[in-house]
C-alpha positions, 0 to 999 in steps of 0.5 A: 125385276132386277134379275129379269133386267139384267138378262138382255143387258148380259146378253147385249154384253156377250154380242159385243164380246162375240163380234169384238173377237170376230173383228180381232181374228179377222184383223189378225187375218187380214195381217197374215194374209199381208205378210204372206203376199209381202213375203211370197212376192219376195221369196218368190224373186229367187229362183232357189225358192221356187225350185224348192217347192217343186218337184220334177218337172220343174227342178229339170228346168231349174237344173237347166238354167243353173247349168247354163250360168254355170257354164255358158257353153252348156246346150241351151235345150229349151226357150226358158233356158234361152231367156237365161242365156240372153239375160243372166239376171232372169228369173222364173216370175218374170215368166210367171207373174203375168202382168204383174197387177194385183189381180195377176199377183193374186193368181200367181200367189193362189198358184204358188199355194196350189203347187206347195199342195201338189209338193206336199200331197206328192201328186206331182205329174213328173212329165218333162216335156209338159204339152199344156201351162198352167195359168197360161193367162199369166203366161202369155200376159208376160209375154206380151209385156217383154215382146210387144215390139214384135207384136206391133211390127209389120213385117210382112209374111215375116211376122205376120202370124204375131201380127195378127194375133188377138193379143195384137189387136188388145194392144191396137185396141189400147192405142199402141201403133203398128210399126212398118204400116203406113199411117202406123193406124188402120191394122185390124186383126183377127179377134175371134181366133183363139191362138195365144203366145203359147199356142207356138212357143212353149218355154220348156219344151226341149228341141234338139241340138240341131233345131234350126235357130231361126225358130226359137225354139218352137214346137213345129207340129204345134206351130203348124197346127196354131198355122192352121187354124188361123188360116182356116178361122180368118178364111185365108185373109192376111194382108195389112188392113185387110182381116176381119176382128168379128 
């Protein structure tokens, strides 16, 4: 009787000492997985860090950059570079971690890994002049962050085609108002278009010395093709209050 007793009690015993490991190795899990996303966010301020887990493309641009604020009077090929030239303190995240939230800084850190994989494996793409972002959520998000002021500004055919972005009316759409508008209110945008920050300007892509200045740095062809499709999408709209968000 005592020996048949004693068989469910061993292994009652034996759950408890299985599930008392499964909880350690997933506490010990998560404090891995803590102090890696401390760790990376931090590593990943320095733009050193970063260029050593890439290979080309992405050490071009580094090399870029580092030329720049070694010598201010080196060209400035690309808008990345611009970014720099305007603001020595910049750095690659600041591009590159969206808005910064968690869920942002979860994508950019699973993106960080995915790239340490392309080092290590050396499936790289060594195209200099990339035509496509990855993760151009994050991209695009950050853009809006630092350029929302040019967003919200009507300025006529001057700026309409920031003003009628999709990520405008998101920001129209939270509350924020269109300055230049009387009332600063009643500015719809075209919502269904799918065009994004990305879709003119891309921040690595080289433009030749004797581009003009006034288009930052943009891609003309690709520009006049994101042109179009808004003008063909929003049939031919484009005056203040006038456009369509359906």
């Amino acid at each position: 009787m005592t020996t048949n007793q004693s068989v469910p009690l061993i292994a009652a015993q034996q759950r408890r000492r299985f599930f008392t490991l499964l909880l350690m190795l997933g506490g010990i899990g998560l404090i891995v997985a803590g102090v890696a996303f401390v760790g990376g966010t931090i590593l990943e301020e320095q733009d050193s860090f970063c260029a050593s887990c890439h290979t080309v493309p992405e050490t071009t641009y580094f090399e870029r950059t580092t030329a720049l604020l070694a010598d201010t009077s080196a060209p400035i090929s690309d808008l990345a570079t611009q970014h720099y030239h305007l603001n020595d303190t910049f750095q690659c995240i600041q591009c590159h971690r969206g808005t910064a939230s968690l869920s942002d800084r979860i994508q950019t850190l699973a993106l960080g890994a995915r790239d340490t994989l392309i080092m290590v494996s050396g499936k790289a793409d060594p195209t200099i002049e990339k035509s496509t972002v990855e993760q151009s959520v994050l991209v695009n998000a950050a853009c809006v962050g630092c350029h929302e002021t040019t967003l919200l500004t009507f300025n006529g055919i001057q700026n309409h085609f920031h003003n009628f972005l999709p990520q405008t009316g998101e920001l129209l759409a939270q509350g924020k108002q269109m300055v230049g508008v009387q009332g600063g209110g009643g500015f719809r945008t075209f919502n269904n278009i799918p065009l994004t920050c990305t879709s003119c300007h891309l921040a690595h892509k080289s433009v030749s010395a004797d581009a003009d200045p006034r288009l930052k740095f943009m891609d003309v062809p690709m520009a006049q093709q994101a042109c179009d499709t808004c003008h063909q999408m929003g049939g031919g709209e484009g005056a203040e209050g006038g456009n369509s968000d359906d």
